[in-house]
HTML snippet that shows the backbone in 3Dmol.js (N, CA, C, O; Angstrom):
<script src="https://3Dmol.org/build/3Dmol-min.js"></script>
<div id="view" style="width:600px;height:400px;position:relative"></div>
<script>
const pdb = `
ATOM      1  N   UNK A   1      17.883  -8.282  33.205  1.00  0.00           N
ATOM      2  CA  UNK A   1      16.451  -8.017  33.390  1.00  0.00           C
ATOM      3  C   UNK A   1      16.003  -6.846  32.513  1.00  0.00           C
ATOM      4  O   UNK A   1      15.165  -6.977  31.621  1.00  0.00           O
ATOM      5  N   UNK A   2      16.528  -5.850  32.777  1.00  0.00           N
ATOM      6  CA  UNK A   2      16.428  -4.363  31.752  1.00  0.00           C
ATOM      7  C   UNK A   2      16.813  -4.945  30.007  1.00  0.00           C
ATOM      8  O   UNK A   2      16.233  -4.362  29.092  1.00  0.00           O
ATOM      9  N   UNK A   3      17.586  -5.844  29.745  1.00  0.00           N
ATOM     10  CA  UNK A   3      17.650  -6.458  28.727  1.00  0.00           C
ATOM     11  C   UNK A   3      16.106  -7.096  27.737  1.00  0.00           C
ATOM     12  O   UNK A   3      15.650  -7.122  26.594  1.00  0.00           O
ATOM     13  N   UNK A   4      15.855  -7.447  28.883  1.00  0.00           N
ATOM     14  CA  UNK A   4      14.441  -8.654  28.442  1.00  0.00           C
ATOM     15  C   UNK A   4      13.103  -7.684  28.180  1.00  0.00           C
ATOM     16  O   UNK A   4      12.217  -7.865  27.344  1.00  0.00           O
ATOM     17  N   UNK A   5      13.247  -6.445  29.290  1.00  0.00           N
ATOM     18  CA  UNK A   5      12.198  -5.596  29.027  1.00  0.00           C
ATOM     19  C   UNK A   5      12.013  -4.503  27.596  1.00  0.00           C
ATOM     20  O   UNK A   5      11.164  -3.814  27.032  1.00  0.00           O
ATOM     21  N   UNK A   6      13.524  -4.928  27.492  1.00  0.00           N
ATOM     22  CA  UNK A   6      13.353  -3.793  26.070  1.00  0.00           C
ATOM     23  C   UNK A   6      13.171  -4.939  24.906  1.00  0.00           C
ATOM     24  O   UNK A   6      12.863  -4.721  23.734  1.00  0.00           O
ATOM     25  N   UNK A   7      13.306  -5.584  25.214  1.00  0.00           N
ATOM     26  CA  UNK A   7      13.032  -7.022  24.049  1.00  0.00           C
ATOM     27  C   UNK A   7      11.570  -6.577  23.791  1.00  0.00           C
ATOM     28  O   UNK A   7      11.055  -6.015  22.825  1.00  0.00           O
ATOM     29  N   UNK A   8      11.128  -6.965  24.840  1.00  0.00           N
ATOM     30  CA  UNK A   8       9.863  -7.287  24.829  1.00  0.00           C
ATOM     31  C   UNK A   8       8.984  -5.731  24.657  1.00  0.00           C
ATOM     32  O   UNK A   8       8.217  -5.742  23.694  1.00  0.00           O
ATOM     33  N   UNK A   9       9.000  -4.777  25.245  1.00  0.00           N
ATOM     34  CA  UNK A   9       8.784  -3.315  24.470  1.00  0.00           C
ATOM     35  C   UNK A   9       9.109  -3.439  23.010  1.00  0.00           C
ATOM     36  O   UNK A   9       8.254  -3.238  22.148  1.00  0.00           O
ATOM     37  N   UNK A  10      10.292  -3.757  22.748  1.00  0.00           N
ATOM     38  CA  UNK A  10      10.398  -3.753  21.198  1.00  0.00           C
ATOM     39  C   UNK A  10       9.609  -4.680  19.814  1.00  0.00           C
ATOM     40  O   UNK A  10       9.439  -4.364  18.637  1.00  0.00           O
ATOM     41  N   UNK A  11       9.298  -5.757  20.486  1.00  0.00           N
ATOM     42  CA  UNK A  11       8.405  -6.611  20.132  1.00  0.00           C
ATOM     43  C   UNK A  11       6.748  -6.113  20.046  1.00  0.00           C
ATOM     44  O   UNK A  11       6.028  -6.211  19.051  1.00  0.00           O
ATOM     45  N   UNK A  12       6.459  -5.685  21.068  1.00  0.00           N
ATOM     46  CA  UNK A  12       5.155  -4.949  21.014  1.00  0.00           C
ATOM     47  C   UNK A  12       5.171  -3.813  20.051  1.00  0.00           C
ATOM     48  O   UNK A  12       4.378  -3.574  19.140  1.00  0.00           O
ATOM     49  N   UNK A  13       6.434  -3.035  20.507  1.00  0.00           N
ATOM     50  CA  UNK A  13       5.847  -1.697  19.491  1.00  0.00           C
ATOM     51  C   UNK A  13       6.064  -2.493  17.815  1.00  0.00           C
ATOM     52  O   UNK A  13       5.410  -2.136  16.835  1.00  0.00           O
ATOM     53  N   UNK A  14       6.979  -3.464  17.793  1.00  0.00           N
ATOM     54  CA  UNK A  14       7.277  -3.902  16.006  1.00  0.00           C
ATOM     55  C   UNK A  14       6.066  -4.690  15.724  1.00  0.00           C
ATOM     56  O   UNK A  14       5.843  -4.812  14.520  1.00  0.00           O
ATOM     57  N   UNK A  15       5.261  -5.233  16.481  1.00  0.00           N
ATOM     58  CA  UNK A  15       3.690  -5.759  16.683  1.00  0.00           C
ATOM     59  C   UNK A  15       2.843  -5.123  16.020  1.00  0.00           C
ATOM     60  O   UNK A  15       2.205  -5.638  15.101  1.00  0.00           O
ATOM     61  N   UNK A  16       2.690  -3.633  16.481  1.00  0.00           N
ATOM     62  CA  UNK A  16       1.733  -2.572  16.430  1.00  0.00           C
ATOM     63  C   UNK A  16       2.408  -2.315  14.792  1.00  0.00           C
ATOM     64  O   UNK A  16       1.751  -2.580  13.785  1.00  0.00           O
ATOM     65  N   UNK A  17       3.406  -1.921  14.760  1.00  0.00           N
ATOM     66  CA  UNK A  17       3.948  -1.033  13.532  1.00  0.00           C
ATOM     67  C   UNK A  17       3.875  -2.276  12.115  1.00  0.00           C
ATOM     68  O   UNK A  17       3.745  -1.883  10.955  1.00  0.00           O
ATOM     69  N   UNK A  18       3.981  -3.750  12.468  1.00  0.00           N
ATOM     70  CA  UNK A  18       3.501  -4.664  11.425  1.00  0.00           C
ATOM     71  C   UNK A  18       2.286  -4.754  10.989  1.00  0.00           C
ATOM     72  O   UNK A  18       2.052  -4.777   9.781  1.00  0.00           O
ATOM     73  N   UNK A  19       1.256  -4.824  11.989  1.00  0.00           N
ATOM     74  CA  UNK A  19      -0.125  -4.510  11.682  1.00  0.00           C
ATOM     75  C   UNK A  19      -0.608  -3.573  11.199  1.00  0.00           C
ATOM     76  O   UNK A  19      -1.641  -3.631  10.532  1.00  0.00           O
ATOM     77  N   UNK A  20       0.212  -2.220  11.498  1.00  0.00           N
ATOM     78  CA  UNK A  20      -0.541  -1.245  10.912  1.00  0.00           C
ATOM     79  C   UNK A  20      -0.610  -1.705   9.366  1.00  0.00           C
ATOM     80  O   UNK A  20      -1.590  -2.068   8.715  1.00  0.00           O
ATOM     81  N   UNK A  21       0.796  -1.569   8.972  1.00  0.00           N
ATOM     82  CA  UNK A  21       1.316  -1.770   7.684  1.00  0.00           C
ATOM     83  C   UNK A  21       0.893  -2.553   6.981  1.00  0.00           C
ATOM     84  O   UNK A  21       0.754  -2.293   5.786  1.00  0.00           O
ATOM     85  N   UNK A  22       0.495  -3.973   7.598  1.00  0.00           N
ATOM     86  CA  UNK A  22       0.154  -5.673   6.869  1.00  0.00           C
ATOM     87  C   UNK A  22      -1.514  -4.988   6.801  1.00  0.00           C
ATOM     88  O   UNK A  22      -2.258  -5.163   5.836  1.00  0.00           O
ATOM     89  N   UNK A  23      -1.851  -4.266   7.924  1.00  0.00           N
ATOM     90  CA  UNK A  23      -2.954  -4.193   7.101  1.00  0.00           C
ATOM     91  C   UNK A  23      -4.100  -3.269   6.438  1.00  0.00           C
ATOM     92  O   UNK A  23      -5.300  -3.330   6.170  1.00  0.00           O
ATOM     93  N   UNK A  24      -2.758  -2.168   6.308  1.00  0.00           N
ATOM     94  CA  UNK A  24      -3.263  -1.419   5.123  1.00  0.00           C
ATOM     95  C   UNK A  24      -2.692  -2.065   3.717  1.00  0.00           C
ATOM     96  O   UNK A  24      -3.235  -1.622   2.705  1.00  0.00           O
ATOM     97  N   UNK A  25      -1.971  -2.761   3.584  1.00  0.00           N
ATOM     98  CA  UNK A  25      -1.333  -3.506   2.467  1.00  0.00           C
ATOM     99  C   UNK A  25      -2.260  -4.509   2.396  1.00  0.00           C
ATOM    100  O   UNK A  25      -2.672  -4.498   1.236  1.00  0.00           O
ATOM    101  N   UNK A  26      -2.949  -5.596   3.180  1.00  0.00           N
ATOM    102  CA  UNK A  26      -4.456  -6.097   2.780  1.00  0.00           C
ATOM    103  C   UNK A  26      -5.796  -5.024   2.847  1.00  0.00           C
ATOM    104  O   UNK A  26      -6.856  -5.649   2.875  1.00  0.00           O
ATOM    105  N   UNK A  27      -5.901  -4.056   2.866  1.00  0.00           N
ATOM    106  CA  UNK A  27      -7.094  -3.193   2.465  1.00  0.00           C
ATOM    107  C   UNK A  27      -7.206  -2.892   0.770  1.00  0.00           C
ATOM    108  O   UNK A  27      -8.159  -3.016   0.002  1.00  0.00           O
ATOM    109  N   UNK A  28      -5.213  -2.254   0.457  1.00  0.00           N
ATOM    110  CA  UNK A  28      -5.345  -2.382  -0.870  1.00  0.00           C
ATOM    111  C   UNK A  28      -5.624  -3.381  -1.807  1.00  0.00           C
ATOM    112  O   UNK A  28      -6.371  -3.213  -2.771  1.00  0.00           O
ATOM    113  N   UNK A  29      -4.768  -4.891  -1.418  1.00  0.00           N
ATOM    114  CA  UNK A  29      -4.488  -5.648  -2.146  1.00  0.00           C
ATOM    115  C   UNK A  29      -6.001  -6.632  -2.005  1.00  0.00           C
ATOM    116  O   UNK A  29      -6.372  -7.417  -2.877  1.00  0.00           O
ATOM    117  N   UNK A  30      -6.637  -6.403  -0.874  1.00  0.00           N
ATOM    118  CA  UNK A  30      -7.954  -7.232  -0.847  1.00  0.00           C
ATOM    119  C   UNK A  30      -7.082  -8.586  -0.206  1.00  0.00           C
ATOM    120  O   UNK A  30      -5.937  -8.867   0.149  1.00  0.00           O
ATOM    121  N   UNK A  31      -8.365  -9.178  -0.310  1.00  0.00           N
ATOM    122  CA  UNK A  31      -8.131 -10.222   0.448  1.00  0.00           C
ATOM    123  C   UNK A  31      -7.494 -11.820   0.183  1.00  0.00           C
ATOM    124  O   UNK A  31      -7.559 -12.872   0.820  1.00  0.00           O
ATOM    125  N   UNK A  32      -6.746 -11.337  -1.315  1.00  0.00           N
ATOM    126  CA  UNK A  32      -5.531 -12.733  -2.310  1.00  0.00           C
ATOM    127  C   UNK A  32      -4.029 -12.692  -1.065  1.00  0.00           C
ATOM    128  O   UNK A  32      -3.339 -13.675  -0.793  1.00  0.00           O
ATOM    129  N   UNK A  33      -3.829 -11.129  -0.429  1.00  0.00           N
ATOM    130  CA  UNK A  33      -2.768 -11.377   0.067  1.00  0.00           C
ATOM    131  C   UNK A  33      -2.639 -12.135   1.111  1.00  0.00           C
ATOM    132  O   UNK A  33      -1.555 -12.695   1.280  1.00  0.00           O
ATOM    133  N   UNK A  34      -3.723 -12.333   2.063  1.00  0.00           N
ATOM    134  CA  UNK A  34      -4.311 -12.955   2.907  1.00  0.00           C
ATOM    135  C   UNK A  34      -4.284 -13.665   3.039  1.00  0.00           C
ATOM    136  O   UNK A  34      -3.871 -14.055   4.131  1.00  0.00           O
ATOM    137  N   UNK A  35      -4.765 -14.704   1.894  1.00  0.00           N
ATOM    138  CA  UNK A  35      -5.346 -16.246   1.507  1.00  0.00           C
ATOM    139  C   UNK A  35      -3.653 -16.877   1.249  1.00  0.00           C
ATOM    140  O   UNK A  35      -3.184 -18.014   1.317  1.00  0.00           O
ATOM    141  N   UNK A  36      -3.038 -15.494   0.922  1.00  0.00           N
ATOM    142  CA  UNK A  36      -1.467 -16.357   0.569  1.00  0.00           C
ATOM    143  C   UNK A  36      -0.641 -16.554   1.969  1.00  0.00           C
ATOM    144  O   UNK A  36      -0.095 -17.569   2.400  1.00  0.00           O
ATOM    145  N   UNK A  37      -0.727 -15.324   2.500  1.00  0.00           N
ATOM    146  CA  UNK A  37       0.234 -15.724   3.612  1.00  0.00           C
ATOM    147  C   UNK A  37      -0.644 -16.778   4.690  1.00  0.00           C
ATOM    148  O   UNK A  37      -0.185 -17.076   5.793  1.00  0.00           O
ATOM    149  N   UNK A  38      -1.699 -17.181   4.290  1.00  0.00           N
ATOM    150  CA  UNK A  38      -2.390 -18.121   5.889  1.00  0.00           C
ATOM    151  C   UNK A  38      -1.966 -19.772   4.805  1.00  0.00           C
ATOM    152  O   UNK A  38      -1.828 -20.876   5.333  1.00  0.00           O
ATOM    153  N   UNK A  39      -1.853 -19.550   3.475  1.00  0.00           N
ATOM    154  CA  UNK A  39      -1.925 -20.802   3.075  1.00  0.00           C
ATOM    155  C   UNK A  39      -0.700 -21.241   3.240  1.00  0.00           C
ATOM    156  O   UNK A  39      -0.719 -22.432   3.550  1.00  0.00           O
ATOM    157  N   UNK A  40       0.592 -20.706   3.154  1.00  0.00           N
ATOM    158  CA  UNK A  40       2.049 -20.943   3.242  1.00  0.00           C
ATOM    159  C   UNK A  40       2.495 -21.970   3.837  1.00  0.00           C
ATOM    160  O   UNK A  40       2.218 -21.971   5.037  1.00  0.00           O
ATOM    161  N   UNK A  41       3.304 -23.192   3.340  1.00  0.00           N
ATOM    162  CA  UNK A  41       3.590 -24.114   4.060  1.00  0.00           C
ATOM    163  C   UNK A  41       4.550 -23.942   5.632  1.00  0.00           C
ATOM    164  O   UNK A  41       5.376 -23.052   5.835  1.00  0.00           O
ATOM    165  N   UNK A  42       4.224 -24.887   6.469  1.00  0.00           N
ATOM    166  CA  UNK A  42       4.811 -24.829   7.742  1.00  0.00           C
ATOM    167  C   UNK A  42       5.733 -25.306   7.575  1.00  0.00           C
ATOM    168  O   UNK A  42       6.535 -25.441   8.500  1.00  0.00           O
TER     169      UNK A  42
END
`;
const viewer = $3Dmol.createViewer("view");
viewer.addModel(pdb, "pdb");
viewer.setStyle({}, {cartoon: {color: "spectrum"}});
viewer.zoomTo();
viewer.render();
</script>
């Protein structure tokens, strides 16, 4: 149980800390980096 909760804490905070990052890296790069990662095949 204490296993699953730190999963999941860790997931949130790596959540927060991707976004920050992804999107100051689309503020610089504008909005091509964007268009690339939503177009990417499934």
């Amino acid at each position: 149980m204490l296993i699953l909760v730190d999963i999941g804490l860790a997931a949130l905070i790596g959540r927060v800390i991707y976004r920050k990052f992804w999107g100051q890296a689309t503020k610089k790069s504008g909005a091509s980096s964007a268009v690339a990662v939503n177009s990417s095949p499934k």
